[in-house]
C-alpha positions as CSV (number, residue, x, y, z in Angstrom):
1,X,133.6,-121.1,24.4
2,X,135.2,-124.3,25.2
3,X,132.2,-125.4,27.5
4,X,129.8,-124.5,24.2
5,X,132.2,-126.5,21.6
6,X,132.0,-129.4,24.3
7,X,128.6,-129.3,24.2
8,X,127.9,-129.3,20.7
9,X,129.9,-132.5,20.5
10,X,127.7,-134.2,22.6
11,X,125.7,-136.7,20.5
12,X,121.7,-136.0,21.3
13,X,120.8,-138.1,24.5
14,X,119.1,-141.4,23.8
15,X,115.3,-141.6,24.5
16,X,113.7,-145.0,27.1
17,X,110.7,-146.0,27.2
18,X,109.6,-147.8,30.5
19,X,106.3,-150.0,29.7
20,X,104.2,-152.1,32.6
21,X,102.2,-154.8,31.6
22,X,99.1,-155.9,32.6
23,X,98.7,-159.7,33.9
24,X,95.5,-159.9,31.0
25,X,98.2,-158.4,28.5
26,X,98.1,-160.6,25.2
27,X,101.3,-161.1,22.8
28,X,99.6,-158.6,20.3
29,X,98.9,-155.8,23.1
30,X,102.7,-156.4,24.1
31,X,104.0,-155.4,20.4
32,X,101.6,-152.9,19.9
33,X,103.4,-151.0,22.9
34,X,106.4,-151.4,22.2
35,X,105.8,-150.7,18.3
36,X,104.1,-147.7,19.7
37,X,106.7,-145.6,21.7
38,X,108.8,-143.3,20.5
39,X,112.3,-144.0,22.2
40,X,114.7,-147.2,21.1
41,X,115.4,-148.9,24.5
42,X,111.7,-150.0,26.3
43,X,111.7,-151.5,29.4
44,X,108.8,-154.3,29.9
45,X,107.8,-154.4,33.8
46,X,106.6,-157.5,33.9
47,X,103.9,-158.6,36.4
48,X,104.4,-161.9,38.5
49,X,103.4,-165.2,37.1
50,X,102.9,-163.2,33.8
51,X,101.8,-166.5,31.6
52,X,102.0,-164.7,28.0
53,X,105.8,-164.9,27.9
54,X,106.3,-168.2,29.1
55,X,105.8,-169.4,25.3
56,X,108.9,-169.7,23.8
57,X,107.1,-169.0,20.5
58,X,105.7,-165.8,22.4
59,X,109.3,-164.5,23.2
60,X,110.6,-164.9,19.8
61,X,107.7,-163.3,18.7
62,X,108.4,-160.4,20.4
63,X,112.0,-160.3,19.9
64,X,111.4,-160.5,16.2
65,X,109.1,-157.4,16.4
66,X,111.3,-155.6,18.2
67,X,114.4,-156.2,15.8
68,X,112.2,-155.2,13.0
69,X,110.9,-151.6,14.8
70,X,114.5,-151.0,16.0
71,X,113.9,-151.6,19.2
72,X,115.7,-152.7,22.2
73,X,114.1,-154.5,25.0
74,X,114.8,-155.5,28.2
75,X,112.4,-157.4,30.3
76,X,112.0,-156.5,34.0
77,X,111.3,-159.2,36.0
78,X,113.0,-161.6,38.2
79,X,110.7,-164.9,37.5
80,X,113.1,-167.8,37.2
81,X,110.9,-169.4,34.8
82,X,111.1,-166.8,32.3
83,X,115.1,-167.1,32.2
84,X,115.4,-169.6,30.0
85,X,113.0,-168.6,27.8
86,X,114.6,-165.5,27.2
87,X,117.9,-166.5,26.5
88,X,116.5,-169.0,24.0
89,X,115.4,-165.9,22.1
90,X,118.3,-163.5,22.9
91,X,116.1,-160.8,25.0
92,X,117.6,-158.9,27.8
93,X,116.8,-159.2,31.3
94,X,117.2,-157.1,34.1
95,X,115.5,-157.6,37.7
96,X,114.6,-154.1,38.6
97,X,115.2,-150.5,37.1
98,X,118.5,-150.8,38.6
99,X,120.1,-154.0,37.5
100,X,122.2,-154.9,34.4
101,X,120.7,-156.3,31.8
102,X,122.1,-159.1,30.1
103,X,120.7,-162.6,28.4
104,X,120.6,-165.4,30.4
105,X,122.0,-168.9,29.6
106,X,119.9,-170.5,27.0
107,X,118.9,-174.0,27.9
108,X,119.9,-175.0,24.2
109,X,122.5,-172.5,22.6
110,X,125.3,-170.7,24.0
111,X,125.0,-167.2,24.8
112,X,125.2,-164.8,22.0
113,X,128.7,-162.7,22.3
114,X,128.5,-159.4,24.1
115,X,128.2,-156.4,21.8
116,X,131.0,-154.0,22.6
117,X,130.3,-150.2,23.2
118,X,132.6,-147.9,21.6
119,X,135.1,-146.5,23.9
120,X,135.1,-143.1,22.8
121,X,132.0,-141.4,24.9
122,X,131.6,-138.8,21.9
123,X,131.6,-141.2,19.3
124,X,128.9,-141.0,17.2
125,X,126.2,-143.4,17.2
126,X,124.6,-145.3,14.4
127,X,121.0,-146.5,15.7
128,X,121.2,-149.7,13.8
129,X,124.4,-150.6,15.3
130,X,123.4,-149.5,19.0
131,X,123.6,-152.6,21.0
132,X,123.2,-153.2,24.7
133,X,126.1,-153.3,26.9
134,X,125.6,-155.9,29.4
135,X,127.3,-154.2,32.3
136,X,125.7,-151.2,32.5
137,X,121.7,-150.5,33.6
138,X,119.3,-149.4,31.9
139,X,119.3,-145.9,32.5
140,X,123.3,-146.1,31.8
141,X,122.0,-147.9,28.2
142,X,119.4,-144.7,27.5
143,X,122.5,-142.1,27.8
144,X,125.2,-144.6,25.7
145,X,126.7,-141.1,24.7
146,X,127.1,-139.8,28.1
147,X,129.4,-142.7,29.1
148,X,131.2,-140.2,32.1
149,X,127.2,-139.1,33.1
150,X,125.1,-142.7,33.8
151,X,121.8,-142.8,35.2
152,X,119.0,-145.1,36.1
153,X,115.6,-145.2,33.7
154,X,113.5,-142.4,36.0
155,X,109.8,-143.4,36.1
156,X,108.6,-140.1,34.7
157,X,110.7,-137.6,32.5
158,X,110.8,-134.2,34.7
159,X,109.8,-130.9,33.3
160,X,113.3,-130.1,33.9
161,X,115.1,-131.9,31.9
162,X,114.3,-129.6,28.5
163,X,116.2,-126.8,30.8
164,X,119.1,-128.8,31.6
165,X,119.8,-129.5,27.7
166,X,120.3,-126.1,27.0
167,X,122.6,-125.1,30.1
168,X,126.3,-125.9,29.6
169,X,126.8,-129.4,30.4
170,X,128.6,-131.1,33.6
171,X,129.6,-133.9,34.7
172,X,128.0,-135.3,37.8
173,X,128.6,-138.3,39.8
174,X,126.4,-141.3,39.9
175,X,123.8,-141.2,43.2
176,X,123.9,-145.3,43.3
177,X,121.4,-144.7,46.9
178,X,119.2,-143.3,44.2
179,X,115.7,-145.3,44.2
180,X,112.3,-145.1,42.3
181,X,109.4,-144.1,44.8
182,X,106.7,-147.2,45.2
183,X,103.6,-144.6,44.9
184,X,101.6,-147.9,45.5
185,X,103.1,-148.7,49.0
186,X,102.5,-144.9,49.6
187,X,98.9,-145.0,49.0
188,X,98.1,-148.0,51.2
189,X,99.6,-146.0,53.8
190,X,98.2,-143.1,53.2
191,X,94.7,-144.9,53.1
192,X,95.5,-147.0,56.0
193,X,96.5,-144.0,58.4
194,X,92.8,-142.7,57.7
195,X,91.3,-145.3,58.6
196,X,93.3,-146.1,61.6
197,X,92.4,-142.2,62.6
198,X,88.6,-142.7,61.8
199,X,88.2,-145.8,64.0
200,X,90.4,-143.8,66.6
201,X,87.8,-141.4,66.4
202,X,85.0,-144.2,66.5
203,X,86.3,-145.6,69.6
204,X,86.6,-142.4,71.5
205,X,83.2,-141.4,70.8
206,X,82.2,-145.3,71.8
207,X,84.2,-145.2,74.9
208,X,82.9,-142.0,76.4
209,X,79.6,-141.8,75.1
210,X,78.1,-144.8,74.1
211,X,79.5,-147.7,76.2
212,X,79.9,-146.7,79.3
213,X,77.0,-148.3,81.8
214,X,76.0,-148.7,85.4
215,X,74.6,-151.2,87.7
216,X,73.5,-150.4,90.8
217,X,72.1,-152.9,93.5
218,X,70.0,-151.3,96.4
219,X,69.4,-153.8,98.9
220,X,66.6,-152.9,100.9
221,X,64.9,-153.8,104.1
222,X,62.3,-156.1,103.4
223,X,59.3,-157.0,106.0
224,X,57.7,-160.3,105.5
225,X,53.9,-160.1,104.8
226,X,51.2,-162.5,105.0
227,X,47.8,-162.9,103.9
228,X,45.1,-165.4,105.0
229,X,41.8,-165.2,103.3
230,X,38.5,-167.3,101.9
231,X,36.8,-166.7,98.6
232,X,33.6,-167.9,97.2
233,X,34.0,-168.9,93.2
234,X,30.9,-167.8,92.0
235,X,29.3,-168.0,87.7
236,X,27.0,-165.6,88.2
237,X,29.2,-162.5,89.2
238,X,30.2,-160.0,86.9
239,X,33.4,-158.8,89.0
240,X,35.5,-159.2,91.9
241,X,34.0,-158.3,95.0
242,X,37.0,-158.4,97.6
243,X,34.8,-156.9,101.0
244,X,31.9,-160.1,100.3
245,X,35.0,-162.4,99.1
246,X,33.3,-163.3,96.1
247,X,35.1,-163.7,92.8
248,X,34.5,-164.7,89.3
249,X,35.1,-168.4,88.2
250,X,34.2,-170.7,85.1
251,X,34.5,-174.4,84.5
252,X,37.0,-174.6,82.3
253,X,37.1,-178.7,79.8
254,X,38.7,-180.2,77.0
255,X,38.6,-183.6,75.4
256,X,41.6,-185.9,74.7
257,X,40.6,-187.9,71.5
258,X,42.6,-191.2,70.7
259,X,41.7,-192.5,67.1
260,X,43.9,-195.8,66.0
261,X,43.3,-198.6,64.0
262,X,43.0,-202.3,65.6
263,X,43.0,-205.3,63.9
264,X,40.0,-207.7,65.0
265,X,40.9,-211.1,66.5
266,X,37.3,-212.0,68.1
267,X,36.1,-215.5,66.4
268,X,32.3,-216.1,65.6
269,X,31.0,-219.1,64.3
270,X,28.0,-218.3,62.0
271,X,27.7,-222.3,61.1
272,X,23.8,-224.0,61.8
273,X,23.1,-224.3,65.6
274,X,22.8,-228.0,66.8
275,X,19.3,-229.3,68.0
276,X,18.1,-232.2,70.1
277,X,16.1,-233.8,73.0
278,X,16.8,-234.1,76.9
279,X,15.2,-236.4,79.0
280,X,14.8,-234.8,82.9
281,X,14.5,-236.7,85.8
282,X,13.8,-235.3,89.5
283,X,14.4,-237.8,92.8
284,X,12.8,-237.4,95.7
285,X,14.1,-239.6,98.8
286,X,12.0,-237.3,101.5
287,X,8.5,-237.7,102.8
288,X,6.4,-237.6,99.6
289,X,5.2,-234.4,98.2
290,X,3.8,-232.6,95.5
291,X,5.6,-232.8,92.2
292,X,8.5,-230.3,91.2
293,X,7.7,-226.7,89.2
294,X,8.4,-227.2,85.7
295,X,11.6,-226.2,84.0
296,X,10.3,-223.1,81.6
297,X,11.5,-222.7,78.3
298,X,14.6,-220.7,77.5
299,X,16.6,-222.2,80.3
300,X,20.2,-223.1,79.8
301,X,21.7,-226.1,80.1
302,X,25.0,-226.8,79.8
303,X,27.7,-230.0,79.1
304,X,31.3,-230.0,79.1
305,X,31.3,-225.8,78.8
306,X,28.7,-226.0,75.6
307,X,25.2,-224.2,76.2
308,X,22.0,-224.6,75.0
309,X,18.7,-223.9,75.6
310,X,15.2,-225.2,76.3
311,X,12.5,-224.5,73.2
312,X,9.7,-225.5,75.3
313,X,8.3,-226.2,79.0
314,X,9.6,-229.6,80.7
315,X,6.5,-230.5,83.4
316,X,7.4,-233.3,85.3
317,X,4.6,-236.4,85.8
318,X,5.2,-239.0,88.3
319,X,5.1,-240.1,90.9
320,X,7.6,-243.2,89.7
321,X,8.6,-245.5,92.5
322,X,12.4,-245.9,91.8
323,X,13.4,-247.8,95.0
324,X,11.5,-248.8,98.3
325,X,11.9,-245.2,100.2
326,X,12.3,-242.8,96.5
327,X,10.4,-241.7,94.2
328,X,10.9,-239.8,90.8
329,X,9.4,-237.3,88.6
330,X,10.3,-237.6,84.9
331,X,10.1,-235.9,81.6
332,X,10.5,-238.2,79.0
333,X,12.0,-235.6,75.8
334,X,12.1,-231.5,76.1
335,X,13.5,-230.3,72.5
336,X,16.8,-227.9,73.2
337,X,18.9,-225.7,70.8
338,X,22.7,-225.0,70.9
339,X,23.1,-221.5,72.2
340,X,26.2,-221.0,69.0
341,X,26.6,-222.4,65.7
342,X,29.6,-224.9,65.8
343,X,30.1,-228.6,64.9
344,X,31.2,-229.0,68.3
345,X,27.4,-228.6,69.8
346,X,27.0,-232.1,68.3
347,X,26.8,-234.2,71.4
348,X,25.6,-238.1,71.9
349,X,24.4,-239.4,75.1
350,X,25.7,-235.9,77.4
351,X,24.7,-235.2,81.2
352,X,23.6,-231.9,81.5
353,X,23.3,-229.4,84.1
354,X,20.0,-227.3,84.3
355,X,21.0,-223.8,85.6
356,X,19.0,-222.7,88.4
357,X,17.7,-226.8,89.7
358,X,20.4,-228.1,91.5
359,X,17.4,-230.8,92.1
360,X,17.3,-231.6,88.3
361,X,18.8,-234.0,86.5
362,X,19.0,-234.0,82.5
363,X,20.8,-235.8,79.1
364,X,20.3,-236.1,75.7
365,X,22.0,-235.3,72.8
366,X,22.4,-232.9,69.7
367,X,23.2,-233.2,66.2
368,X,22.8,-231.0,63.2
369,X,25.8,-228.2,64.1
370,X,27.9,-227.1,61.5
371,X,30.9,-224.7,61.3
372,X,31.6,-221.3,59.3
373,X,34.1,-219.4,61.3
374,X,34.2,-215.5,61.0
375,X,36.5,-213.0,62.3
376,X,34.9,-210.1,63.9
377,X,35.6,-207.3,66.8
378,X,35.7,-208.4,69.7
379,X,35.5,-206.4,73.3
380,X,38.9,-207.6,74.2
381,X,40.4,-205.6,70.8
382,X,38.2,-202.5,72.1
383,X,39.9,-202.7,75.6
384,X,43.4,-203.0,74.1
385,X,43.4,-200.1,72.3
386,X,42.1,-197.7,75.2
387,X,44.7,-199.3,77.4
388,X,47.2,-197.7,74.8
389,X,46.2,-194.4,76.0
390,X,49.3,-194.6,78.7
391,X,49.5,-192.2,81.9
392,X,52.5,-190.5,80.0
393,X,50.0,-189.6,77.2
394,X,47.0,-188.4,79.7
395,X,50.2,-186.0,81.7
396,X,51.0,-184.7,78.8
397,X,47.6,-183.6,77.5
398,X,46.9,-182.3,81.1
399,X,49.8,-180.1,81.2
400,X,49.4,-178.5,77.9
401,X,45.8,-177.8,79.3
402,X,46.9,-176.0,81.8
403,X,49.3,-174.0,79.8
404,X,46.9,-173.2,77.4
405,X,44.5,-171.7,80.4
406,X,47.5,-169.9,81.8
407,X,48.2,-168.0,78.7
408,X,45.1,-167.1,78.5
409,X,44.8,-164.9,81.9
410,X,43.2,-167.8,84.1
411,X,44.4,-169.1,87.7
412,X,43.3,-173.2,88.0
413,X,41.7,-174.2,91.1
414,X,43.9,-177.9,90.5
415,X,42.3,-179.3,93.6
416,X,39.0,-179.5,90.6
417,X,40.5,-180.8,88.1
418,X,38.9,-184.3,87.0
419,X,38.9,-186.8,84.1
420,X,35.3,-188.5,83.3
421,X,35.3,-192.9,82.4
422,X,37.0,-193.0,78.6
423,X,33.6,-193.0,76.5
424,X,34.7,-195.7,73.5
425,X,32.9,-196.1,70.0
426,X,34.3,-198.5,66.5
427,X,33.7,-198.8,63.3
428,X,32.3,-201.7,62.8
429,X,30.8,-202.3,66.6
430,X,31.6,-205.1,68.6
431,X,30.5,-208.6,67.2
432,X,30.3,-207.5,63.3
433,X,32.9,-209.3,61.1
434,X,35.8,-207.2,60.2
435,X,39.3,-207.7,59.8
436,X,40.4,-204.1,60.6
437,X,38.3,-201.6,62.7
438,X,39.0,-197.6,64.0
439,X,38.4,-197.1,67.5
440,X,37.6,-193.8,69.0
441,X,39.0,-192.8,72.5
442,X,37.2,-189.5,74.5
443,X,38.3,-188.8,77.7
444,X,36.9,-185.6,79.2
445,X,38.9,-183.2,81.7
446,X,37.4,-180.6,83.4
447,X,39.0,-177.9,85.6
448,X,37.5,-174.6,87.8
449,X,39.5,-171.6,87.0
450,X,38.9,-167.6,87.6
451,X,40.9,-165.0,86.0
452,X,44.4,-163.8,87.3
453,X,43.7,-160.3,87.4
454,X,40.8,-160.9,89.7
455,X,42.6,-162.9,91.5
456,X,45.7,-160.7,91.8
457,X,43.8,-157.8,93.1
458,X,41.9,-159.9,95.7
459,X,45.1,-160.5,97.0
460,X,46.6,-157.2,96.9
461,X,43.7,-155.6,98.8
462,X,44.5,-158.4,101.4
463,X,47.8,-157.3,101.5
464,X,48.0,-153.5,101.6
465,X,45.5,-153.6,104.7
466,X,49.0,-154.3,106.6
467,X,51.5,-151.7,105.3
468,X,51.7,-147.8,105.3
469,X,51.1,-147.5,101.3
470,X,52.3,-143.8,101.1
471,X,56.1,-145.4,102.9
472,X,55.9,-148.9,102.2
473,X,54.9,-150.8,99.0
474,X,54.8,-154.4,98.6
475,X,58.4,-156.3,97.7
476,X,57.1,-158.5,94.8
477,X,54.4,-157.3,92.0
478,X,54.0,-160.8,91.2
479,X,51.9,-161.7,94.2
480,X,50.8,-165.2,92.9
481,X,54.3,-166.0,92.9
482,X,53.9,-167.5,96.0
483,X,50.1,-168.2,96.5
484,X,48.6,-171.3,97.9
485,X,44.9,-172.0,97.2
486,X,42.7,-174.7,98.8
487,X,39.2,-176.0,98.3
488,X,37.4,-175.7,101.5
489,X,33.9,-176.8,100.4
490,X,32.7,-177.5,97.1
491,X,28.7,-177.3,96.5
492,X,28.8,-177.6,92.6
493,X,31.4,-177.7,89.6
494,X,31.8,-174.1,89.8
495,X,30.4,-173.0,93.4
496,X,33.4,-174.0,95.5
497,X,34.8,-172.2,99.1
498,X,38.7,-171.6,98.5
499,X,41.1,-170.9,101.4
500,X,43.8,-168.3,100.0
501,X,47.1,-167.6,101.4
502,X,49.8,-165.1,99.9
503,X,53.4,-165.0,101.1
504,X,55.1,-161.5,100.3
505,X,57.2,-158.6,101.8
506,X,56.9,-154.8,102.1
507,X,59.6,-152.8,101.2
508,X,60.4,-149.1,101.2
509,X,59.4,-146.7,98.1
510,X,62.4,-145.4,96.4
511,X,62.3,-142.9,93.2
512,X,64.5,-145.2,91.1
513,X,64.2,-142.5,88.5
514,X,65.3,-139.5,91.1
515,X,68.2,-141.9,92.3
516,X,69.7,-142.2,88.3
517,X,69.6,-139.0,88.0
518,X,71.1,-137.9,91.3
519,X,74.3,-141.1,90.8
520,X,75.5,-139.5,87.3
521,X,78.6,-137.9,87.3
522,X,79.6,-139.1,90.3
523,X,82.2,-142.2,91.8
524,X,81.4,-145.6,93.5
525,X,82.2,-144.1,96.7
526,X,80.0,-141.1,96.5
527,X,77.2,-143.1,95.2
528,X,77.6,-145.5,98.1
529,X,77.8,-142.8,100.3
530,X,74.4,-140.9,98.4
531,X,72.2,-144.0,98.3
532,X,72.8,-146.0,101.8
533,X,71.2,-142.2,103.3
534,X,68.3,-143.2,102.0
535,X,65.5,-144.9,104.1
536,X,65.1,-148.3,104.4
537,X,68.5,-148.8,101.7
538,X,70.9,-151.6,103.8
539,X,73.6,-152.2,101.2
540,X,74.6,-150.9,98.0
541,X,76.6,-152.4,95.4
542,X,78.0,-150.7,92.4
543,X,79.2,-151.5,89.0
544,X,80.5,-149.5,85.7
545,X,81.7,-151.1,82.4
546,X,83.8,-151.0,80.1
547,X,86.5,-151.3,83.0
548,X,88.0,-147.7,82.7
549,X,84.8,-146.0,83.6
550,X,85.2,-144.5,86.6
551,X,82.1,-142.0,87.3
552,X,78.0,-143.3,86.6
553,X,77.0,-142.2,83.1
554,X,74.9,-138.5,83.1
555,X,72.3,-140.4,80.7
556,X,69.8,-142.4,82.8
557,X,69.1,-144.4,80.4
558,X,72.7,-145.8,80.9
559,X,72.1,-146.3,84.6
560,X,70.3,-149.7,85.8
561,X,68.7,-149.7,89.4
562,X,67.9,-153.4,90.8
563,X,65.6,-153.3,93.9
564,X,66.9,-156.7,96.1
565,X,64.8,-157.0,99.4
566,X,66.7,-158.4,102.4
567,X,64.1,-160.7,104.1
568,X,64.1,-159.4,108.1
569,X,61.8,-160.5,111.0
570,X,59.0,-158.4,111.4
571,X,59.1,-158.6,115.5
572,X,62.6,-157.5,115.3
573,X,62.5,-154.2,113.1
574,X,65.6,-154.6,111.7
């Protein structure tokens, strides 16, 4: 009976509300929850840097709306920033669940006094005259009435709490090591333990079936093989015919073209051509003869470096006695034309030289030249510009025309290859005025060349006369690797006689797929042990990866042989 009595004394327990805001939260959303629960204390969880409350106008807003609904609020948050603010407007802070609220110092006003709560715990309270008690948290604050029973605001309200009301009540002591669950932190475990299990898993399946490899080198005997043979290059036949030594072969040629402009410095005088007389004159100191031949017409004489030439035939009269023991023949005026236009052909009393008669003797003069100089293209600018065709350039284009042929299947008899004279054409030609001209540069390279495959097998035939092809095999498939090829005779462009020699090795078969199957499962030493059994197999080296794999992978696929021949001397069969 006393227990009930007790109980119905007990003023109904007060109601809290605990509301978290969003960063995006506006001053509006804020009042509209806290306008909108049901219970008289509400608890803001505010997030960090939350911007809406650090308006003073905002906080006062919010105070004045919560004064008005009957509300008491107490912000949870421990921004420094937001301190002042709140104190200015007389809301409560707290920095957790846990904490005492109070109002912080207010950067312009002294703090409002401390409402007092009534000593007697089952007092009756009035909800308009409720007021926070600053020494208390704010689950102490949402059971005022219960002052021997505080509590901490719980996050959710249990199911059990409806039961408890009805049951008599007791007194229980405060668990301060009480604290709220972070369901947050527990998730991004949670989530993070699975993942760290899946990639467990991952790695596991990675590390025993997918990444683990082997390498294993045989080194085999290797006999050294050589091959001396002739072949006839020949246009005419269709395939290779390695008994008669006659194999396929085409002359292979490509131009390099050079087009560049030149600038024309030649000079041309197009001015009248000077004209005028010569007077000849032949002495003859000997035994009298007969008089001299004639000088014909169109022969050049020439003064001081200036041509010209005779218009007409100079016949010599005389006899003319020009001392006691000489006589001279004489031609008194032979007309003569300056071989250029040019003022400078205008020449007054000149000696001239009569090409061809040494015995002749001639001068006179011209007049009537005149000048009217022309630029035009001269052989010298033709010249210059193939010269720019350096050695560099010509490499160059002969190395990507080998390339070209070896891409294409073909084997270049180099000891063929030849370059024609550069054939040179412009635009204007040589002589015609022009300031500016484009010269064209061919130069023609020809090579003989016959098709690897042909060759290849030529030299393979050679080769497997001197092994035992159902024990041996030979070392490298590449046999033009180390081929030399000469040109013995040469009776056209394509019909040549080539010496051939092959360098090459002979090395033991071995069932590389057998052998990867027959190394899986098993350790370095047993491999070593399986594989240096077999013949002709010297040394054997083995490697596994990642570094904890231990035995070669089952898969063969995994497992990489590497044939290496050891070079030996062939007299010494070892």
């Amino acid at each position: 009976m006393t227990s009930a009595k007790a109980s119905a004394k007990l003023p109904p327990k007060p109601g809290k509300d605990i509301v978290y805001l969003d960063v995006d939260d506006d001053i509006t959303t804020i009042v509209d929850k806290v306008e909108g629960g049901q219970d008289k204390i509400v608890a803001l969880v505010l997030p960090k840097r939350f911007a809406t409350l650090q308006s003073i106008v905002n906080m006062r807003l919010l105070k004045r709306s919560a004064d008005a609904a009957g509300k008491n609020i107490v912000l949870i948050t421990s921004e420094h920033k937001l301190l002042p603010l709140a104190g200015a407007a007389g809301l409560h802070v707290a920095k957790n669940l846990q904490s005492k609220p109070e109002i912080p110092p207010s950067p312009v006003d002294l703090p409002p006094e401390k409402p007092v709560v009534p000593e007697d715990p089952d007092a009756e309270l009035d909800e308009e005259d409720t007021k926070l008690d600053y020494h208390r948290s704010i689950g102490g604050l949402a059971a005022a009435n219960s002052v021997d029973e505080p509590e901490t605001i719980p996050l959710e309200d249990g199911e059990d709490e409806d039961k408890d009301a009805a049951a008599p009540f007791k007194k229980s002591p405060r668990d301060k090591r009480l604290k709220v669950p972070n369901f947050e932190r527990f998730r991004l475990l949670l989530v993070l333990g699975g993942a760290g299990v899946i990639l467990f898993i991952v790695f596991l399946v990675m590390a025993i079936f997918v990444w683990p490899k082997a390498k294993i080198t045989l080194r085999t005997e290797a006999t050294p093989l050589s091959a001396i043979f002739e072949l006839t290059t020949s246009p005419k036949a269709e395939g290779l015919d390695s008994e008669k030594g006659i194999i396929p072969a085409e002359l292979k040629s490509s131009d390099l073209k050079s087009e560049q402009k030149v600038q024309a410095t030649g000079q041309q005088n197009n001015g009248e051509k000077a004209s005028g007389s010569v007077s000849m004159k032949v002495e003859d100191c000997a035994p009298f003869g007969s008089a001299p031949s004639d000088v014909s017409a169109g022969t050049g004489i020439s003064t001081s470096g200036l041509f010209y030439i005779t218009q007409e035939n100079a016949h010599f009269t005389g006899p003319f006695i020009s001392s006691p023991s000489c006589v001279e023949y004489r031609v008194n005026s032979t007309s003569i034309q300056a071989q250029s236009g040019g003022a400078k052909y205008n020449v007054s009393g000149a000696s001239f030289v009569v090409t061809g008669r040494s015995d002749v003797s001639a001068s006179g003069s011209a007049s009537g030249g005149t000048d009217d100089i022309k630029t035009v293209l001269s052989q010298s600018d033709v010249n210059n510009v193939a010269n720019k065709i350096s050695e560099e350039d010509k490499s160059k284009f002969v190395e990507d025309f080998k390339k070209e042929l070896d891409e294409a299947g073909l084997y270049l008899v180099e000891a063929t290859l030849k370059a024609k004279d550069p054939s040179i054409s412009s635009s204007p030609k040589v002589g015609e005025a022009a300031d500016e001209a484009a010269v064209s540069i061919k130069i023609n390279y020809s090579v003989l060349a016959v098709q690897k495959s042909d060759l290849s097998q030529a030299v393979t035939d050679q080769l497997n006369k001197q092994i035992d092809k159902s024990k041996q095999k030979i070392g490298n498939e590449d046999v033009l690797k180390d081929l030399t090829l000469t040109v013995q005779s040469q009776k056209s462009s394509t019909v040549t006689t080539l010496s051939v020699n092959a360098e090459n090795t002979a090395v033991a078969i071995i069932d590389i797929e057998g052998v990867k199957k027959q190394v899986g499962g098993k350790k370095e030493s047993e491999i070593k042990e399986l594989l240096t059994a077999l013949p002709g197999v010297k040394e054997v080296e083995v490697k596994m990866s990642p570094f904890w794999v231990s035995k070669a992978p089952k898969s063969a696929g995994k497992v990489q042989i590497i044939e290496q021949p050891l070079k030996t001397n062939a007299n010494s069969g070892s």
